[in-house]
C-alpha positions as CSV (number, residue, x, y, z in Angstrom):
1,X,36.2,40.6,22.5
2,X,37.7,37.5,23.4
3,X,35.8,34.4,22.7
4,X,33.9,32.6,25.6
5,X,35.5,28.6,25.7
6,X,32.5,27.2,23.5
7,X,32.9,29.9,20.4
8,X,37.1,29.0,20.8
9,X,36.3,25.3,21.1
10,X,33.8,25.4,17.9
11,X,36.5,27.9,15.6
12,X,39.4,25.9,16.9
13,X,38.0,22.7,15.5
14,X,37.4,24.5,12.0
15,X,40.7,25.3,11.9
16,X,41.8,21.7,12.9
17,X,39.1,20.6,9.7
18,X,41.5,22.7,7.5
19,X,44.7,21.1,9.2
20,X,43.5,17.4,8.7
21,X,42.1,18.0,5.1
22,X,45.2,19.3,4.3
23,X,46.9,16.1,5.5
24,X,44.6,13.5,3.8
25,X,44.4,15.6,1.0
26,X,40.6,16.0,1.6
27,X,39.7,19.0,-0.7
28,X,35.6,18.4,-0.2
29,X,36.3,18.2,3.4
30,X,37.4,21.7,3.5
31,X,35.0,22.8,1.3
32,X,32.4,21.7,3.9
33,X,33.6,23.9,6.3
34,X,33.5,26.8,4.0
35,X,29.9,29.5,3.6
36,X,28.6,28.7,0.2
37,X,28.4,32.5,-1.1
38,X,30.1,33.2,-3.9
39,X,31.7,36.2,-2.4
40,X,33.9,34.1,0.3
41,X,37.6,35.3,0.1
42,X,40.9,33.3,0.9
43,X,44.1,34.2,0.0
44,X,47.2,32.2,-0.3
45,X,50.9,33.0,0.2
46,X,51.6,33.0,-3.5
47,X,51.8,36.0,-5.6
48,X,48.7,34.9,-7.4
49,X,47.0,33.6,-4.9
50,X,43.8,35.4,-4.3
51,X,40.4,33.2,-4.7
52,X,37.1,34.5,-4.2
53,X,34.0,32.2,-4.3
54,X,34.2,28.1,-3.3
55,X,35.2,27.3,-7.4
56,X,38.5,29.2,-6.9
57,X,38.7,27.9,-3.7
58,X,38.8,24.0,-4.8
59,X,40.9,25.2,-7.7
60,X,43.4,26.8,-5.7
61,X,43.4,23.3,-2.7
62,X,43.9,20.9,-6.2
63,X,46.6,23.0,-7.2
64,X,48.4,23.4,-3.2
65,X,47.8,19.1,-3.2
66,X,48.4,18.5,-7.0
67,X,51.6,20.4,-6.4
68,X,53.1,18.7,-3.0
69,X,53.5,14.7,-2.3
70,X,52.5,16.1,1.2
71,X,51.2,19.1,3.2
72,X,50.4,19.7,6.5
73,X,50.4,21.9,9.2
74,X,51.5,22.3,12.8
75,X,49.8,25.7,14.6
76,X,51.5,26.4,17.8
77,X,49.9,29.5,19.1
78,X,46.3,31.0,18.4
79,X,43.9,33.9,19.4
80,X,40.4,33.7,18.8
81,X,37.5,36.8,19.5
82,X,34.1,37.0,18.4
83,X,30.9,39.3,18.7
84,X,27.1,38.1,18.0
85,X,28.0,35.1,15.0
86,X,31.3,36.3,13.7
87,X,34.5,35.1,14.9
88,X,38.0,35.7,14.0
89,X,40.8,33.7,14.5
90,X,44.7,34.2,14.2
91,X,47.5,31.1,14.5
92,X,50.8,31.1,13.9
93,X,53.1,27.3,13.5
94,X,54.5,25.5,10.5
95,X,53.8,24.2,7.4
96,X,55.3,21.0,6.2
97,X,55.5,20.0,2.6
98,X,56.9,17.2,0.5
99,X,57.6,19.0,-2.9
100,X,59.5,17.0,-5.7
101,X,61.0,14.7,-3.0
102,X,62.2,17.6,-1.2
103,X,61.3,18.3,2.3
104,X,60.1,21.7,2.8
105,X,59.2,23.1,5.9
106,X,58.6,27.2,6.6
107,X,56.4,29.4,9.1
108,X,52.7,30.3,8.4
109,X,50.2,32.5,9.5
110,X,47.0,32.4,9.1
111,X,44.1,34.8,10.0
112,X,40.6,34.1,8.9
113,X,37.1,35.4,9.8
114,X,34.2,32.5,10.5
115,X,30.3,32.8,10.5
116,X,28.1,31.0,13.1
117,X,25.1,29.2,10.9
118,X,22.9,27.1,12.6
119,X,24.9,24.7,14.8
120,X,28.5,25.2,12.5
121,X,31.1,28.0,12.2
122,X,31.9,28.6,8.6
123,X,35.1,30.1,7.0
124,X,34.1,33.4,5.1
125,X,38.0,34.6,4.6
126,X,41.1,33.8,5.1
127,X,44.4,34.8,4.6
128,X,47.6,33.0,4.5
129,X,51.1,34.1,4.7
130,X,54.7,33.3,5.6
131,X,56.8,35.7,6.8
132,X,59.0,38.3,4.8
133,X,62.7,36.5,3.7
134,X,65.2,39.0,4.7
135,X,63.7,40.6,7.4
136,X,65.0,40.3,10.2
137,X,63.6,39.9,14.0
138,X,63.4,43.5,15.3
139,X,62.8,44.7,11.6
140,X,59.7,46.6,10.6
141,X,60.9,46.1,6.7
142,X,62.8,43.3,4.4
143,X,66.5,44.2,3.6
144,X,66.6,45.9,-0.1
């Protein structure tokens, strides 16, 4: 069910807590918007990117930030629902990086699932991605 406009308020500002902690590079700041069980799930657009628990978690933020001179992200369409104190969320935008001097810029998508705990909302999952290279629009499959 759709989210009334406090519940979308609260999960957009998470969400914008993730955006700015990417951009100042603010790994503990993310952390703090993150449940502390150890069975939390977020996974990444890499290959090898699936972290459960908030260790693997900061390892895998170090390695996104020790790995880019810059990273941040622009989300230009979202969707959020929720039922008792679970909300989910799904956005869509850009990510901008600055890797070896290079500028890198590529779509993202992100879904994630977010737990009301006193007066917060907490990320319990997430999942990155970007979207398939050589698929087309119209496609339901890459090119082989």
């Amino acid at each position: 069910m759709k989210a009334d406009t406090q519940t979308e308020a609260a999960v957009i500002a998470a969400l914008e807590q993730f955006q700015h902690a990417a951009e100042q590079g603010d790994v503990e700041s993310f952390l703090a918007t993150c449940a502390p069980e150890a069975d939390i799930v977020f996974i990444g657009t890499g290959a090898d990117e699936k972290r459960v628990g908030r260790a693997e978690i900061q390892r895998q933020l170090e390695r996104d930030l020790s790995q880019s001179e810059r990273l941040s992200f622009d989300f230009d369409w979202h969707t959020v629902s929720a039922a008792g104190s679970v909300a989910w969320v799904a956005t869509t935008g850009m990510g901008h990086a600055q890797v070896a001097g290079q500028s890198v810029d590529f779509p993202y998508r992100l879904t994630g699932v977010l737990e009301h705990r006193g007066d917060r909302w907490l990320w319990v999952q997430m999942h990155a991605s970007v979207p398939a290279a050589g698929q087309t629009e119209g496609q339901s499959f890459p090119a082989s």
